[in-house]
C-alpha positions as CSV (number, residue, x, y, z in Angstrom):
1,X,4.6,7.5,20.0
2,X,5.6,4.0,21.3
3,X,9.2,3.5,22.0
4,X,11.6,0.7,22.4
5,X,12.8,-1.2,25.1
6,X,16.2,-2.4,25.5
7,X,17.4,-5.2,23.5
8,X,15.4,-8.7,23.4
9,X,17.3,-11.1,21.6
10,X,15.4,-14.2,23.2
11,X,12.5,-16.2,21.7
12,X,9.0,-14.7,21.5
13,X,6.0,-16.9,20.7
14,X,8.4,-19.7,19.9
15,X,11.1,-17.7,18.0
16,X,14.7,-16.7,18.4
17,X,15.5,-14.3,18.5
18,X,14.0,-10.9,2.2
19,X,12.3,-9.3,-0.8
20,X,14.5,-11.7,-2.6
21,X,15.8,-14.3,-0.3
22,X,14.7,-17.1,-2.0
23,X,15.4,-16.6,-5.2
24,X,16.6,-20.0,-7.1
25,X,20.5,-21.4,-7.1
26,X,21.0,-19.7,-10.5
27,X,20.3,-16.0,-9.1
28,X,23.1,-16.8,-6.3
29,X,26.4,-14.5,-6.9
30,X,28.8,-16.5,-5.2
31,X,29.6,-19.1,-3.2
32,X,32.3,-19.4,0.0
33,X,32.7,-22.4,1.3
34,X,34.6,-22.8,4.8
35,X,37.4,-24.4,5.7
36,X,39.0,-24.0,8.7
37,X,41.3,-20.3,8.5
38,X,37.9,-19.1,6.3
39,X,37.1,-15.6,7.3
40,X,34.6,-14.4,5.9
41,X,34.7,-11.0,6.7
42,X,37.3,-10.5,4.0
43,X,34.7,-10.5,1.4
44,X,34.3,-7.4,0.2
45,X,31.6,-8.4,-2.1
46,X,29.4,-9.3,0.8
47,X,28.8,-5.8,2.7
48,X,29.1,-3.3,-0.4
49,X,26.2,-2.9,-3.2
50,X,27.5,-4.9,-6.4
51,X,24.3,-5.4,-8.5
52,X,24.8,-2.3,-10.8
53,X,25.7,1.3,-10.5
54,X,23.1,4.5,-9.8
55,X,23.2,6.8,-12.5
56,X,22.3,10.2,-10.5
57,X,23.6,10.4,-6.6
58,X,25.8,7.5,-6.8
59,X,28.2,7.9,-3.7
60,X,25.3,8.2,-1.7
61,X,22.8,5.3,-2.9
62,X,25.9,3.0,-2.7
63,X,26.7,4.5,1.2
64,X,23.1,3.7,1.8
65,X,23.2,-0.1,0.7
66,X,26.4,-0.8,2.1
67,X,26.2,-2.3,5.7
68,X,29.6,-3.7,7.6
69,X,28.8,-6.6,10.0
70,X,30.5,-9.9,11.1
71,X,30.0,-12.8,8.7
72,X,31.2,-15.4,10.7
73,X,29.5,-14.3,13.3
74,X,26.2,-14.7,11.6
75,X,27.2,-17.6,10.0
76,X,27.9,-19.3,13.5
77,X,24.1,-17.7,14.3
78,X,22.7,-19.4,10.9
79,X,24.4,-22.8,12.5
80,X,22.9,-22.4,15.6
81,X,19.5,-21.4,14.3
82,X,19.1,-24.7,12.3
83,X,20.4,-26.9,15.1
84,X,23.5,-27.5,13.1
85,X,27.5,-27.4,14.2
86,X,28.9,-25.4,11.6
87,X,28.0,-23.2,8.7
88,X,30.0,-24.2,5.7
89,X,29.0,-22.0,2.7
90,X,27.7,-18.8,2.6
91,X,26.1,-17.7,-0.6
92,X,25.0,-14.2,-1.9
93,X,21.7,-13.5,-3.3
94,X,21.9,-10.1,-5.6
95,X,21.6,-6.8,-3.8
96,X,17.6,-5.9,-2.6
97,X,16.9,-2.9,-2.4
98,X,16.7,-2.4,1.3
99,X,18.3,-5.6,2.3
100,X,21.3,-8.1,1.5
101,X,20.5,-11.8,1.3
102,X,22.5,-14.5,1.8
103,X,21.8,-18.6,1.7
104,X,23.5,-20.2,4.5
105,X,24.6,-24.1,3.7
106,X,25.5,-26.0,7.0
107,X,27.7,-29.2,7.3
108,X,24.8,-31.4,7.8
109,X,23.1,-30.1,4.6
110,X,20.6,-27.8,6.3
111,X,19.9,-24.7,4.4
112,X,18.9,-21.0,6.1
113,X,18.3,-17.7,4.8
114,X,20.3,-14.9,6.8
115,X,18.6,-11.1,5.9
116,X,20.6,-7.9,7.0
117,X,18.5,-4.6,6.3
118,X,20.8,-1.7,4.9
119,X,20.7,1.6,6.1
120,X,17.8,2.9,3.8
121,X,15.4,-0.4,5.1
122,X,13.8,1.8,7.9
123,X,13.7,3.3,11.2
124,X,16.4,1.1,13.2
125,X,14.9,-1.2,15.5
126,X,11.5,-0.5,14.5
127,X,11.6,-1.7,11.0
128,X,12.8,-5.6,11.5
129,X,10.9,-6.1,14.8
130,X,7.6,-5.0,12.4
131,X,8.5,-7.3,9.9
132,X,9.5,-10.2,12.7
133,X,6.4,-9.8,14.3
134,X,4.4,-9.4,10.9
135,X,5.5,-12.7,9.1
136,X,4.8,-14.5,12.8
137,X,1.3,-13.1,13.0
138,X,0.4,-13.7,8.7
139,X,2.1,-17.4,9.5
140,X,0.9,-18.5,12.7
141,X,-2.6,-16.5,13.2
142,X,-3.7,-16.0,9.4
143,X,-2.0,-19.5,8.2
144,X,-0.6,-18.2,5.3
145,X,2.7,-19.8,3.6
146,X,5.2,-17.2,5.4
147,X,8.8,-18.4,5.9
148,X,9.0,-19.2,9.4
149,X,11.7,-17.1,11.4
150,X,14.3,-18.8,13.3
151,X,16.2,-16.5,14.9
152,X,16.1,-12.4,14.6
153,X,17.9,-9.6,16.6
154,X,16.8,-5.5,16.2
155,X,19.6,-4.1,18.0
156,X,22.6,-4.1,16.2
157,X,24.4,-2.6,18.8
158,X,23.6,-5.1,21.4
159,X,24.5,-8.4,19.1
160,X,27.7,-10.1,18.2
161,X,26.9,-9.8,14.6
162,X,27.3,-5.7,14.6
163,X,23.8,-5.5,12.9
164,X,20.2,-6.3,12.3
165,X,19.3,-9.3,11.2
166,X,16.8,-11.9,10.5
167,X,17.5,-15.9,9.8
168,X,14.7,-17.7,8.3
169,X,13.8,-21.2,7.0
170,X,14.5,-21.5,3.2
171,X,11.7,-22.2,1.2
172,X,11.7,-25.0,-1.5
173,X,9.9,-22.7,-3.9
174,X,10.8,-20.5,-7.3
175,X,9.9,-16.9,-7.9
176,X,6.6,-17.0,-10.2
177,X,8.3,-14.7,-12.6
178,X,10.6,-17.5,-13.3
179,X,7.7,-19.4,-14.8
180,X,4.8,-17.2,-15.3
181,X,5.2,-16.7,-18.8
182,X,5.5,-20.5,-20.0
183,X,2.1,-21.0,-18.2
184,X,-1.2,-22.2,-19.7
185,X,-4.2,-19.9,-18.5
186,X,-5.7,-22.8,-16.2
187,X,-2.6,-22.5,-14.3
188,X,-2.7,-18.9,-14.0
189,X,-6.1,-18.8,-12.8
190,X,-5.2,-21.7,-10.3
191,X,-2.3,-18.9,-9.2
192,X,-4.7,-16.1,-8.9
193,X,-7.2,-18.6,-6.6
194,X,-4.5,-19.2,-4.0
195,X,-3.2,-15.4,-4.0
196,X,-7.1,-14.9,-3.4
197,X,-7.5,-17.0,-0.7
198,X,-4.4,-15.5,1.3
199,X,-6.1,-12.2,1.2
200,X,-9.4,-13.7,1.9
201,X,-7.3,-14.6,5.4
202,X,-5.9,-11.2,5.6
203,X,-9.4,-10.1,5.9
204,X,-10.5,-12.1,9.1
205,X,-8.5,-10.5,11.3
206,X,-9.6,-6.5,11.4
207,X,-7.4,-4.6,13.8
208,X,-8.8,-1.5,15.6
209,X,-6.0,0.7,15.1
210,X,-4.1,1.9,12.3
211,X,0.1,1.8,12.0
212,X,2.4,-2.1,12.1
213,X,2.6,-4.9,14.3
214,X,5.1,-5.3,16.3
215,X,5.7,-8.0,19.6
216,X,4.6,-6.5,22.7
217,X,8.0,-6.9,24.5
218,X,9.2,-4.7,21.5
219,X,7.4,-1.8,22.5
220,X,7.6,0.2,25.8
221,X,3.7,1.0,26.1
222,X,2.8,-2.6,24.2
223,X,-0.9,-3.5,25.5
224,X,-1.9,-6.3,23.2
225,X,-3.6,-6.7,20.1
226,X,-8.1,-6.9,20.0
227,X,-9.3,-7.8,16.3
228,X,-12.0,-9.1,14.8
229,X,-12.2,-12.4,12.9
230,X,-14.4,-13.2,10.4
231,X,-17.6,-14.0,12.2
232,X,-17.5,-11.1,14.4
233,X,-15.9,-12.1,17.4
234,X,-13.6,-9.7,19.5
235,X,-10.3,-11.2,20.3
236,X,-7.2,-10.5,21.9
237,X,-3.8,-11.5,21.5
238,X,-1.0,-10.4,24.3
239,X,2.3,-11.5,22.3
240,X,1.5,-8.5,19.3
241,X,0.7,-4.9,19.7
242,X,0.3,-2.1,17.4
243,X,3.1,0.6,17.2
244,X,4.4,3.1,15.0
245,X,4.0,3.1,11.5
246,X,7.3,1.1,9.3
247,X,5.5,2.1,6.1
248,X,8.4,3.8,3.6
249,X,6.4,7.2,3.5
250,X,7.4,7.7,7.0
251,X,10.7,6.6,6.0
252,X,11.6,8.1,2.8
253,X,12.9,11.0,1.0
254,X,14.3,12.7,4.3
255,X,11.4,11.8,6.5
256,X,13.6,9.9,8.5
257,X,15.1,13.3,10.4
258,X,12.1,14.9,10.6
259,X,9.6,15.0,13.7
260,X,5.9,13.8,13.3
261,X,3.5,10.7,14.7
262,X,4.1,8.1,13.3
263,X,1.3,6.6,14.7
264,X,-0.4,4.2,15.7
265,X,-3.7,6.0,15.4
266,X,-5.7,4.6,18.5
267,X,-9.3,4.6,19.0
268,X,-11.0,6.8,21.2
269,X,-13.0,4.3,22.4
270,X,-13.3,0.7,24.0
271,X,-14.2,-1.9,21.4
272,X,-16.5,-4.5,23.3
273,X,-18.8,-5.3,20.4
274,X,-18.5,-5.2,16.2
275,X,-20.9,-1.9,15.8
276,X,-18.5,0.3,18.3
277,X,-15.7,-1.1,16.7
278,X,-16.9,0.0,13.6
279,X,-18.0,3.6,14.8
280,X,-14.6,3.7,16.4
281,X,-12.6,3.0,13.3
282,X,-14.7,5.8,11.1
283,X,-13.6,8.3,14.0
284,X,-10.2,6.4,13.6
285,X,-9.9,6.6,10.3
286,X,-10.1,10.6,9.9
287,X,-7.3,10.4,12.3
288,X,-5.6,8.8,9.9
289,X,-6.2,10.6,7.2
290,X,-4.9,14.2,9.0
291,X,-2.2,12.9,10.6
292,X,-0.9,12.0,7.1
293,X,-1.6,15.4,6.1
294,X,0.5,16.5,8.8
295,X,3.3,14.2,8.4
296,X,3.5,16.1,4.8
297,X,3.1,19.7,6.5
298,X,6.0,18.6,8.9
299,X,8.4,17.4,6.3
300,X,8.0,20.4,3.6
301,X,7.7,23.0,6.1
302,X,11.0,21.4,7.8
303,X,13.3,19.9,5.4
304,X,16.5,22.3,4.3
305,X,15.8,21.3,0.5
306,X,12.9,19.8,-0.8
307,X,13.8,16.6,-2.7
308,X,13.9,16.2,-6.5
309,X,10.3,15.2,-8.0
310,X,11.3,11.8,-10.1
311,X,7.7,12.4,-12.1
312,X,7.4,15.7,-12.8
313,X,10.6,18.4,-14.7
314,X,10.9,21.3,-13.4
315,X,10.8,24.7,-15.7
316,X,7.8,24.6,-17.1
317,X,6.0,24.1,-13.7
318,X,8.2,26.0,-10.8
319,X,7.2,24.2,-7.2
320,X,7.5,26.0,-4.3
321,X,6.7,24.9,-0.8
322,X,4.0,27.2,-0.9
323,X,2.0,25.5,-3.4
324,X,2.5,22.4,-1.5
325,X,1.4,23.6,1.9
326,X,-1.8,25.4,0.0
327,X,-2.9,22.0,-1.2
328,X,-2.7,20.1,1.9
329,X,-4.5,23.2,3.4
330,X,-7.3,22.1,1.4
331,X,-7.1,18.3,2.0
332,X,-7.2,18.8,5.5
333,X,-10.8,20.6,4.7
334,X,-11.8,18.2,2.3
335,X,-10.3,14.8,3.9
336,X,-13.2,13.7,6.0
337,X,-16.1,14.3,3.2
338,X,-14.2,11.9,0.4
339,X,-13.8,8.5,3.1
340,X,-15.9,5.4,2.2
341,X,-19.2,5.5,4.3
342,X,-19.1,1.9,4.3
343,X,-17.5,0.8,7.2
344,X,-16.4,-2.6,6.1
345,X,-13.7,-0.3,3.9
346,X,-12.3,1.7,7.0
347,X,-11.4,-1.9,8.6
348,X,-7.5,-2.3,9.6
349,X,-5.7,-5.4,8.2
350,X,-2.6,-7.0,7.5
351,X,-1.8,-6.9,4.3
352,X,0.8,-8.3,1.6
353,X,0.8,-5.1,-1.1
354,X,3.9,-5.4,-3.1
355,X,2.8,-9.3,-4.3
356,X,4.9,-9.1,-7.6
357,X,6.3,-12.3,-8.9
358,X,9.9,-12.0,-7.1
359,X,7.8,-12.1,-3.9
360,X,5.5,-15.0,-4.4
361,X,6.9,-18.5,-4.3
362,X,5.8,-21.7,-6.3
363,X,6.5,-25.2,-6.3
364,X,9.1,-25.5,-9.0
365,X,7.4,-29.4,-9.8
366,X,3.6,-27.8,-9.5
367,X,3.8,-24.6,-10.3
368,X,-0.1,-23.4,-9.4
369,X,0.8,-24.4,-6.1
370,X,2.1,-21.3,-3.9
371,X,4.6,-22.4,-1.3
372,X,5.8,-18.9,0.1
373,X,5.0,-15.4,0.5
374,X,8.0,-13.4,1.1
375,X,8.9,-9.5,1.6
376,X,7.0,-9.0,4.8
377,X,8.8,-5.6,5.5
378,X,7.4,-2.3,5.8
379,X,4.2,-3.5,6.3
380,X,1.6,-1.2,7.7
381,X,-2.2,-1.4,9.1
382,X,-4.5,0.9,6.9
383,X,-7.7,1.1,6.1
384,X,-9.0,-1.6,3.6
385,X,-9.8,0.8,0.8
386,X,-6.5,1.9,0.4
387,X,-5.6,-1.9,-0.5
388,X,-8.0,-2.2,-3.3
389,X,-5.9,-2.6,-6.0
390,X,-4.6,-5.3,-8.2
391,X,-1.9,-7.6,-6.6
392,X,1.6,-6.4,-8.7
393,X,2.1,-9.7,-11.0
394,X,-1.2,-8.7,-12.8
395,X,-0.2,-5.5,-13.6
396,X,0.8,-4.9,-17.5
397,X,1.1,-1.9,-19.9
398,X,-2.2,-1.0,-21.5
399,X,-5.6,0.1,-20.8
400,X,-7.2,-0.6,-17.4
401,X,-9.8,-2.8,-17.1
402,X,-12.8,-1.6,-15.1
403,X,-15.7,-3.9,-13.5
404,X,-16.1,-7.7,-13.7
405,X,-16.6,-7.8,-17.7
406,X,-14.7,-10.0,-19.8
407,X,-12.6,-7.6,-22.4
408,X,-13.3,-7.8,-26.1
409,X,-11.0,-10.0,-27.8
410,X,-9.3,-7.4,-30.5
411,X,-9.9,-8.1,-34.2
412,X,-6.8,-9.6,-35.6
413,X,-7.4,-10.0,-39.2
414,X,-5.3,-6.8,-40.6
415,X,-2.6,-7.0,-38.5
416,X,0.8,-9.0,-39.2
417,X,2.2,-11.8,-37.0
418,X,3.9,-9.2,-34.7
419,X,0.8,-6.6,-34.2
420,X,-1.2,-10.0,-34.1
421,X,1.0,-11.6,-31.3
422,X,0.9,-8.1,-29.0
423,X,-2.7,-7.8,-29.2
424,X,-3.6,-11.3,-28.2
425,X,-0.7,-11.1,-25.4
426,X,-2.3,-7.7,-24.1
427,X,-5.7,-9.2,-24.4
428,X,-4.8,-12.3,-22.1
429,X,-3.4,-10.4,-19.8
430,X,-6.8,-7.8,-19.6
431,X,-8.4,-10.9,-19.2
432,X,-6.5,-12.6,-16.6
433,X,-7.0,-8.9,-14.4
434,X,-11.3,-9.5,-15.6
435,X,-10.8,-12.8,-13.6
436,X,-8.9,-11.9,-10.7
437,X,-11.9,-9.2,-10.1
438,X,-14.9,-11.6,-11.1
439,X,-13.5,-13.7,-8.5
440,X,-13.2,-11.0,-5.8
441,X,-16.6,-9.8,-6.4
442,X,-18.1,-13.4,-5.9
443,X,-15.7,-14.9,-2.9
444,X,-15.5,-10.8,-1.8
445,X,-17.4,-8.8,-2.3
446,X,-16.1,-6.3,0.2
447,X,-12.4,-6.1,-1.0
448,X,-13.9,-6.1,-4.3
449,X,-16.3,-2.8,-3.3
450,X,-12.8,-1.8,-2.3
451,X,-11.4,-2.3,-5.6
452,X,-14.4,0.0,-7.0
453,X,-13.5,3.0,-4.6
454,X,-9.8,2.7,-6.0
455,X,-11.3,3.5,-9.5
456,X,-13.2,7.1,-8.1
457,X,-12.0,10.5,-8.6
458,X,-12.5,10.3,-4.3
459,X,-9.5,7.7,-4.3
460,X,-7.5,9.5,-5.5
461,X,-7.7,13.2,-3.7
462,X,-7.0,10.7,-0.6
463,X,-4.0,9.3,-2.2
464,X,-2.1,12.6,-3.8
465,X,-1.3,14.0,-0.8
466,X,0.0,11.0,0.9
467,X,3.6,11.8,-1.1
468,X,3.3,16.0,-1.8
469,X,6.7,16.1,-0.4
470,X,7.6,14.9,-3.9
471,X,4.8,15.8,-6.6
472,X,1.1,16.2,-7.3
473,X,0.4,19.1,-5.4
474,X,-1.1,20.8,-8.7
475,X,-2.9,17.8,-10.1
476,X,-5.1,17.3,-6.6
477,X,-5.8,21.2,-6.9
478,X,-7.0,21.2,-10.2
479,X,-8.7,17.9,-9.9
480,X,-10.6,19.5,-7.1
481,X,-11.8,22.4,-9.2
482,X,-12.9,21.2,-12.0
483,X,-13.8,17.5,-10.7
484,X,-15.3,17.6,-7.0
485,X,-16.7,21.1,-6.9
486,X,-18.9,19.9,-10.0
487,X,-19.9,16.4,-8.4
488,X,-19.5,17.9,-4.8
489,X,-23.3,16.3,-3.4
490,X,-21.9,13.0,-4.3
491,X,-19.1,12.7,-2.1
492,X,-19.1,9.8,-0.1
493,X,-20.1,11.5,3.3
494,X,-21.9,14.7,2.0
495,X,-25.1,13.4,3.6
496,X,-23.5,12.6,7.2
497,X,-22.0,16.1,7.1
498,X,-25.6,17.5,6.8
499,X,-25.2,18.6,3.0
500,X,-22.9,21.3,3.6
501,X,-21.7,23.9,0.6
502,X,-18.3,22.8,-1.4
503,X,-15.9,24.0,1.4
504,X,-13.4,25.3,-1.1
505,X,-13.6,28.7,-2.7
506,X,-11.0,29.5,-5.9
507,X,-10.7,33.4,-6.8
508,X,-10.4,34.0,-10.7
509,X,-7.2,34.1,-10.2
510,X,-6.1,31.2,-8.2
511,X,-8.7,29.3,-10.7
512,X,-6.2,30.8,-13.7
513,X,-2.8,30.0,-11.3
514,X,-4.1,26.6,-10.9
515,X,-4.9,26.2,-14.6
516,X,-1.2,27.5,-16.2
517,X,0.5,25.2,-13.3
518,X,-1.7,22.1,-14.4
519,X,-0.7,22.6,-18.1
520,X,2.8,23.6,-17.0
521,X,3.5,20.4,-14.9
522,X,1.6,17.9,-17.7
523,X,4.2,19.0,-20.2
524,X,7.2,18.4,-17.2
525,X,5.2,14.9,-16.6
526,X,4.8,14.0,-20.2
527,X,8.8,14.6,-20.7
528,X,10.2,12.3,-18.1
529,X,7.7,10.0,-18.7
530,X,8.1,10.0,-22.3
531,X,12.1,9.9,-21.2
532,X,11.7,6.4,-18.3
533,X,10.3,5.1,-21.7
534,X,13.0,5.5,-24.2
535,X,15.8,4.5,-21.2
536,X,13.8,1.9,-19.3
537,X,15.0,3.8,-15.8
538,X,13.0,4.4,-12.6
539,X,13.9,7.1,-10.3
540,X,11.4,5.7,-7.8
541,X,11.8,1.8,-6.6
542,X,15.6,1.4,-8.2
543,X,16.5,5.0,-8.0
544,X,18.1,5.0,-11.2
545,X,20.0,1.4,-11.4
546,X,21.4,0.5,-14.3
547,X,24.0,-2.4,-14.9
548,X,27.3,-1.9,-14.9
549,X,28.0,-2.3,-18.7
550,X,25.1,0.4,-19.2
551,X,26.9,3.3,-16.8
552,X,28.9,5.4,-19.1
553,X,26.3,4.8,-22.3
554,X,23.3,5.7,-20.0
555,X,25.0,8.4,-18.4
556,X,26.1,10.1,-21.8
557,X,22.6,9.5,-22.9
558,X,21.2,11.4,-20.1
559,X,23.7,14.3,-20.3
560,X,22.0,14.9,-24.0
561,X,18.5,14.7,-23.0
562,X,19.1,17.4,-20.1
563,X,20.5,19.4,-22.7
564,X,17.4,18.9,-25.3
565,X,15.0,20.0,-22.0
566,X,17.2,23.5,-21.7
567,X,16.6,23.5,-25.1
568,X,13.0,23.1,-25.2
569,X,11.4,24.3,-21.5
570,X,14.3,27.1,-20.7
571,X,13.0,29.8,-22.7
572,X,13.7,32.4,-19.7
573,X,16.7,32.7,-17.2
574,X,14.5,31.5,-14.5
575,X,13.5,28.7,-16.4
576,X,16.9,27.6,-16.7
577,X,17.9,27.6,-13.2
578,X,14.7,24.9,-12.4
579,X,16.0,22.5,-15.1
580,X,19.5,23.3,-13.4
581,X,18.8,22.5,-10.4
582,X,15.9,19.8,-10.2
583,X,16.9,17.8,-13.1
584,X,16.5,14.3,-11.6
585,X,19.5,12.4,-13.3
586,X,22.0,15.3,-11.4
587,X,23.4,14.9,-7.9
């Protein structure tokens, strides 16, 4: 694995050396202005979390997201960034989730944006020279509307700040979920164009490795950077390499203390022409594939205590380790016969995949027009089918629309002015998602052949065992007994492989285990699902956030509903003890 060198605080390409750091004035917390005996550092409010409270493991999330640094002395590096004398307000945007924000207002007027990851952001070092080098490469290379990075140090020991940090221009732009929803549908088609034609530019550059970005100087075996652009032609580029992987699975749920590559996955071959790039990255890519498999052996083999799953109640379905190690026994059997055979789809790009509205920026006076793409951290390089989806602000409750027809428009004539109203909102937004993959599959077509192999049973035994340190070790087994044994000549590379027999082979009884653990961990699924419904909380990207006012009402609420599970899945002693001990909401 690629290493670090000492600390570079000087400009790279040009540079010195967010999720939401541009949210508008009205999202700010507070401002400080300065005045001469200003210290800043006596702001509490500035290092601890203060956006709400966690409802299960609250000492700890709140230790996580809490980062001590020195405030003037960033604010002296915000000043310094922008060419200015002083800094003379320092404003708070809320709490990220892996980061605190904060706008930066000089004494000439000039505005920054100052980023400090918290301690659950990433591997140190690693995770904002990746996202440095990221936003640098999207901006300057892909000429997309990135936030251009002023000034940016990895090595919080080494700095006078005392931490990580990143300053960055401010963009003149709103969050699109500010004004998404007071949009006519030519505007939000206009939206969906320009989102389109940023990943049309994440597609002419195809890396041949897999794992992040970094600056060379930021890596001790850095060697450059080859790519492909769009017509084919090999280039190379000295200022990035590719390094270890930033992604959050290799960061996550107590991956951080455990030992496995992190990548990058390198090519076992030169790549002097399109064709051997191409035959290198399918070798590539099955590297890529088993070393996630063996990231997940690591961790669950390793870890002292598994974590809680946030999908799936224990009791009715009892994991074990085990059951989690037999699965990825069979995905590392199976792996190599489900990957695309087209090679166009094994291709390594850049690429933007949390674009919900808080991350895409609009000019507040035209707001089709995107001025900023923000959240450039833990961004990885993997293979172009495993970005086929639907960019987040699309996404809506409802069913899933398939291919590039237009939905039906529902029949309205029974229902009342409520029903009526839901229906057509739910139909606009099916509609809007029709659009978005018309227009891929015209402009293209191979991120849209990307968006079909998202939809196949094939998709998905790839992406299940990317997280079976947390859950769906018995939904990938049972999908692949009564799914891909029954469709097994179809696989993608069941041809290439010479035609060879399903590799899998179930006893009756591991068939009838696998069976009463499917049913067992639907009804555990159904019940927290059924339960993030009725409370509105995620376990997975808040962690269980609530708002202050809703701590003790939440927290009584959840204290009944573990007692209704005893009630309905602890039918035995055993039972019992898994609700106990792996109900989520606990610490």
């Amino acid at each position: 694995m690629a290493t670090s060198l000492p600390l570079r605080c000087a400009p790279a390409s040009g540079l010195h050396t967010h999720e939401e750091p541009h949210m508008s004035a009205d999202r700010i917390l507070d401002a400080f202005p300065y005045n001469p005996t200003t210290d800043w550092n006596k702001n509490e409010e500035f290092f601890n979390f203060t956006r709400g409270r966690f409802v299960c493991n609250e000492a700890m999330e709140l230790a996580l997201r809490q980062v001590r640094f020195d405030m003037n002395e960033l604010a002296r590096v915000a000043a310094r960034a922008v060419g200015s004398q002083r800094c003379v307000t320092v404003e708070k945007y809320p709490d990220g989730t892996f980061n605190k924000a904060f706008l930066m207002t000089m004494e000439d007027g000039k505005e920054a944006v100052a980023k400090v990851p918290t301690r659950n952001a990433g591997q140190a070092h690693f995770t904002i020279a990746s996202e440095v080098a990221t936003m640098e490469f999207a901006r300057t290379v892909l000429k997309n509307p990135v936030p251009k990075v002023l000034e940016w140090s990895s090595r919080a020991e080494f700095n006078a700040v005392g931490a990580e940090y990143i300053i960055m221009e401010k963009v003149n732009g709103i969050p699109l979920d500010h004004v998404w929803a007071r949009l006519g549908m030519e505007q939000k088609l206009e939206i969906i164009k320009s989102i389109a034609r940023c990943q049309k530019n994440w597609m002419r550059a195809n890396f041949s490795q897999f794992g992040s970005l970094y600056f060379t100087q930021d890596l001790e075996n850095g060697d450059g950077v080859s790519y492909t652009d769009a017509q084919g032609s090999e280039l190379t580029d000295d200022r990035f390499s590719i390094g270890p992987s930033v992604g959050r699975h290799c960061f996550d749920d107590g991956r951080a203390e455990i030992s496995f590559d992190r990548g990058p996955c390198k090519h076992p071959f030169p790549t002097h022409s399109a064709n051997l790039l191409r035959y290198s990255l399918g070798r590539n890519v099955e590297e890529y594939v088993l070393a996630i498999g063996n990231r997940e052996v690591a961790c669950i083999a390793n870890m002292e205590r598994l974590p809680k799953s946030p999908l799936t109640l224990p009791g009715p379905y009892a994991r074990t380790r085990a059951k989690k190690l037999a699965a990825l026994q069979i995905n590392s059997q199976l792996a190599k016969y489900l990957l695309p055979t087209d090679p166009a789809l094994l291709s390594s790009n850049i690429w933007h995949s949390d674009l919900h509205g808080e991350n895409i920026l609009v000019n507040p006076d035209n707001p089709t027009e995107v001025v900023g793409i923000i959240d450039w951290q833990s961004i990885q390089l993997v293979p172009l089918y495993e970005n086929g989806t639907v960019p987040s602000f699309l996404h809506y409750d409802g069913p899933e629309v398939k291919g590039i027809e237009r939905p039906k428009c529902p029949d309205t004539s029974e229902m009342d002015s409520a029903a009526r109203a839901s229906a057509m909102t739910l139909w606009v937004q099916m509609l809007l998602v029709a659009c978005y993959r018309k227009l891929i599959s015209a402009r293209m077509p191979t991120l849209y052949r990307a968006l079909e192999f998202c939809d196949t049973t094939f998709y998905n035994l790839l992406l299940f065992p990317q997280n079976f340190l947390l859950d769906g070790e018995t939904t990938y087994q049972w999908t692949v007994g009564n799914k891909l044994e029954q469709c097994w000549p179809s696989v993608p590379r069941f041809e290439a492989y010479g035609s060879p027999a399903f590799p899998i082979k179930f006893s009756a009884e591991e068939r009838k285990q696998i069976e009463d653990d499917h049913e067992a961990a639907n009804k555990g699924q159904n019940y927290l699902s059924d339960l993030r419904d009725r409370t509105g909380l995620d376990l997975i990207s808040t962690k269980g956030l609530v708002c202050h006012s809703d701590y003790e009402y939440m927290k009584d609420i959840l204290r009944e509903e573990k007692e209704v599970a005893l009630r309905e899945f602890a039918t035995t002693e055993d039972e019992r003890k898994l609700v106990e001990e792996g109900w989520p909401f606990d610490d």
